[in-house]
N, C-alpha and C positions, 0 to 999 in steps of 0.2 A: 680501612672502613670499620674493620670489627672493632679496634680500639679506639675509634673513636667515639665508637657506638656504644660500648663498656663504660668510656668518659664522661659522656653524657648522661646515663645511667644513673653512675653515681653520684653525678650532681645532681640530678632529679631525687634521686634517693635520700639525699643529705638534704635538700629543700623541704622535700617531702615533713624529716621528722622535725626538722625546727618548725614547720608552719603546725605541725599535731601539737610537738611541744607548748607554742605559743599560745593554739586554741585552750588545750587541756588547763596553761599558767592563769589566763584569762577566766577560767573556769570556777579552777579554783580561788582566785583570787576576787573574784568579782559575786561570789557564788554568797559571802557575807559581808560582801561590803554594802553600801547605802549609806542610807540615815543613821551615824551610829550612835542613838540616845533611846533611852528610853523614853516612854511619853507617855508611861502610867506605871504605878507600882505593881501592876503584875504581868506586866510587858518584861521578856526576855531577855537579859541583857547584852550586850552587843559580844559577837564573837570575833570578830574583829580587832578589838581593845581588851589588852592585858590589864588586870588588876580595873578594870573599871567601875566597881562599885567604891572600890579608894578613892578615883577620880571624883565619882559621884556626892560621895561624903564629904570631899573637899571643897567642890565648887559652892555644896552648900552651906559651907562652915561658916561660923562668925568670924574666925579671921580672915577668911578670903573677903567677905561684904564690908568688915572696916577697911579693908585696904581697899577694896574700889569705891567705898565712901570716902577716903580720905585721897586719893585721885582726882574725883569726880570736884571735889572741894577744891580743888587750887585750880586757877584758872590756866587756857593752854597756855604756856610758853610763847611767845615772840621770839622770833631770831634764831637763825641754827645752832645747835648746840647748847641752847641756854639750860644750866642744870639745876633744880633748887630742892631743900628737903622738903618734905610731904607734910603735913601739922599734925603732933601729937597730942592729940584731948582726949580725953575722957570717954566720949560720946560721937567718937567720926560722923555716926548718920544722922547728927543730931542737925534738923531741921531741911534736910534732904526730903524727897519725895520718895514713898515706897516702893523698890525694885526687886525684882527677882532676879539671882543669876541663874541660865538655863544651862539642859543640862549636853555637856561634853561633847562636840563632835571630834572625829578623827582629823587631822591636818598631816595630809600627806603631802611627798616630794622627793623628787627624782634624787635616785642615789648614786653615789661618788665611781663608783662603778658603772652605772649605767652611761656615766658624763662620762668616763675614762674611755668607754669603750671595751672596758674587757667584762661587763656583763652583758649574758643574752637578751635582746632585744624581746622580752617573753615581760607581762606585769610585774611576777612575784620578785622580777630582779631588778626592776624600772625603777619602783614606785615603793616607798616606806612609810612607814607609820614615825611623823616626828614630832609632832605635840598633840595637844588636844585644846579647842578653842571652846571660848562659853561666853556668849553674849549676854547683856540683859533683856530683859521682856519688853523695854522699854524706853525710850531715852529720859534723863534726868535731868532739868531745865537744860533739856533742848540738846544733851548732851548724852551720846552712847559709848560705851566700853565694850573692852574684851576682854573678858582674860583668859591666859595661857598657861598650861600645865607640860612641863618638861618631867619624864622618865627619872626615876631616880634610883641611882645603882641597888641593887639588891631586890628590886618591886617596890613596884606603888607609883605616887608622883607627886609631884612638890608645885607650887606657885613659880613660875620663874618669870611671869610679868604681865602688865594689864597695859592695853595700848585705847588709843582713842580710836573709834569707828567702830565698826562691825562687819567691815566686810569680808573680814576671815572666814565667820562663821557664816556668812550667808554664804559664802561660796562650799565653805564644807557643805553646808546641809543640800547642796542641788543634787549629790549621790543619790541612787534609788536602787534600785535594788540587782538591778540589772546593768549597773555602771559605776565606775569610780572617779570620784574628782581629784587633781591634784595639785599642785604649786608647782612652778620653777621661782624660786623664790630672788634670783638674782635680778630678775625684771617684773617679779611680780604679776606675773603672768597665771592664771588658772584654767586648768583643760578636764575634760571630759575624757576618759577611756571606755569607750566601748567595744570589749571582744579586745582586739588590738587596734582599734582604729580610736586616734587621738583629735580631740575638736576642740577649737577655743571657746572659754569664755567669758574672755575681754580683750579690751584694745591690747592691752600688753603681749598678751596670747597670738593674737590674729596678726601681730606685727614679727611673734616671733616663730609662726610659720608661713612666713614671707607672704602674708596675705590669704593664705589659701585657706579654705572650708575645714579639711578634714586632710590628714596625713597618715599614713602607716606607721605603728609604732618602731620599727625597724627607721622609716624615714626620720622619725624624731627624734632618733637617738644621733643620725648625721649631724641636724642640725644642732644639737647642745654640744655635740663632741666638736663642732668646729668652735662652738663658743666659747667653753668653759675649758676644756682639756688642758692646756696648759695654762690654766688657773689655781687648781687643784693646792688640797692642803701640803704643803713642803718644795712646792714649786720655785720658779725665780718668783714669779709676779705674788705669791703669796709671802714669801719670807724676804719679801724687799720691803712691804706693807703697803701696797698699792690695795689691795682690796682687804675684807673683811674675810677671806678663806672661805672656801665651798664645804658644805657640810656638819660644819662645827657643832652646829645648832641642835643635830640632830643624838649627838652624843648623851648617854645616860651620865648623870652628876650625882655627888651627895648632897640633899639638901643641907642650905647652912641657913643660919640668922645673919641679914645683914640690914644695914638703912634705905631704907627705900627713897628714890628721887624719883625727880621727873624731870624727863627728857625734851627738851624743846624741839624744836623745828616743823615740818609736815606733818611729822608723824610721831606725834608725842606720844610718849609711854612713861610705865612707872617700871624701872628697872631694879632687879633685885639683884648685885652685883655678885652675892654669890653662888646664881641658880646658872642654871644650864643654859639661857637662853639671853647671850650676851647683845647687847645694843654697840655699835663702831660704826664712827663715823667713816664712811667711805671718801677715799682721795681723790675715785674716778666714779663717774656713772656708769651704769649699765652692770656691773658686777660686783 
């Protein structure tokens, strides 16, 4: 009896400090997350995002607005895959409507670890900082963008692609002050973290915790680890070229110069081939 009663102990003990740990991760992890932009010049800048007045500088550059003018200018693609170059003039916004690019949210998403199983089910180890989105103010005959800003080795960030919609950054911007948003990017899925309690918000989400309202982040790390685990970068199913690799996206790059196209299908983008944030057609759905 006494040893089992030590037993028990110490598994109450051990439960005990992963549920402190979690609260404390949640704590501090959620403690500067929200909305992370500014939304006036003497508003605070986000503590949450590294190098973010770079970001800031960037989204508001001339060359980022020619290049989603020169996007916004060629019409979407038909047909999977369809790839064509972007037009070179003089004047990209020439006879466009006046748009503003806003400014940066965070775009988070569960990390290769947290999918493997061998990080703690706690936020700071869940959940990562992997781009930053920025919508327009506006749509431009009738049409909305994104663009996205990939890490780029050393600090800072670089352009690494502008996609059609907006619903990146609407879904970033639902963070508030007291919760963080974040992607499983393989379904597209976006969830809510509160404290340690994970909650969809979309169909993608709600389908990929088997219907339910709200789950434990512990439970949510089950169901990814059943999904993705042996998916992972250097796996069979990734180095046979079945999927597009878990992760990849989130890697820091050098920026480079390269030609910019545009990507046809669903989900058209203007891909910068040699930014960090590569576009691959996938062989199978769902990953």
């Amino acid at each position: 009896m006494q040893e089992t009663r030590t037993s028990s102990a110490r598994a109450g003990s051990r439960l005990s400090r992963l549920t402190t740990l979690a609260v404390l991760s949640a704590a501090a992890l959620l403690s500067v997350a929200g909305p992370a932009h500014a939304t006036a010049p003497m508003d605070p800048l986000p503590a949450d995002i590294p190098d973010y007045q770079a970001a800031l500088d960037l989204v508001k550059s001339a060359d980022v607005r020619d290049t989603v003018c020169r996007f916004l200018s060629v019409p979407v693609p038909q047909g999977d895959g369809a790839v064509q170059p972007l037009p070179d003039q003089a004047d990209p916004c020439e006879g466009l409507p006046a748009f503003t690019v806003q400014d940066p949210l965070a775009l988070n998403e569960i990390t290769p670890g947290f999918v493997a199983g061998t990080a703690l089910p706690i936020p700071t180890e869940a959940v990562r900082l992997s781009h930053l989105v920025s919508a327009l103010d506006a749509p431009v005959n009738g049409r909305n963008a994104t663009v996205m800003l990939a890490p780029t080795r050393g600090g800072g960030w670089h352009l690494a692609a502008v996609r059609d919609g907006d619903s990146d950054a609407a879904y970033a911007g639902r963070a508030t002050a007291g919760t963080l948003v974040f992607t499983e990017p393989q379904i597209r899925g976006w969830y809510q973290l509160r404290l340690t309690t994970v909650e969809p918000l979309n169909d993608q989400a709600r389908q990929g915790l088997d219907g339910r309202s709200s789950v434990s982040l512990g439970d949510y790390q089950k169901l990814v680890k059943a999904r993705y685990a042996d998916k992972l970068p250097g796996s069979d199913y990734d180095s046979t070229g079945l999927s597009s690799g878990y992760g990849a996206a989130g890697k820091a790059a050098p920026a480079s110069s390269s030609t910019p196209v545009l990507v046809g299908g669903s989900g058209a983008a203007l891909a910068l081939a040699g930014g960090a944030f590569a576009l691959r057609r996938r062989r199978r759905t769902g990953v």
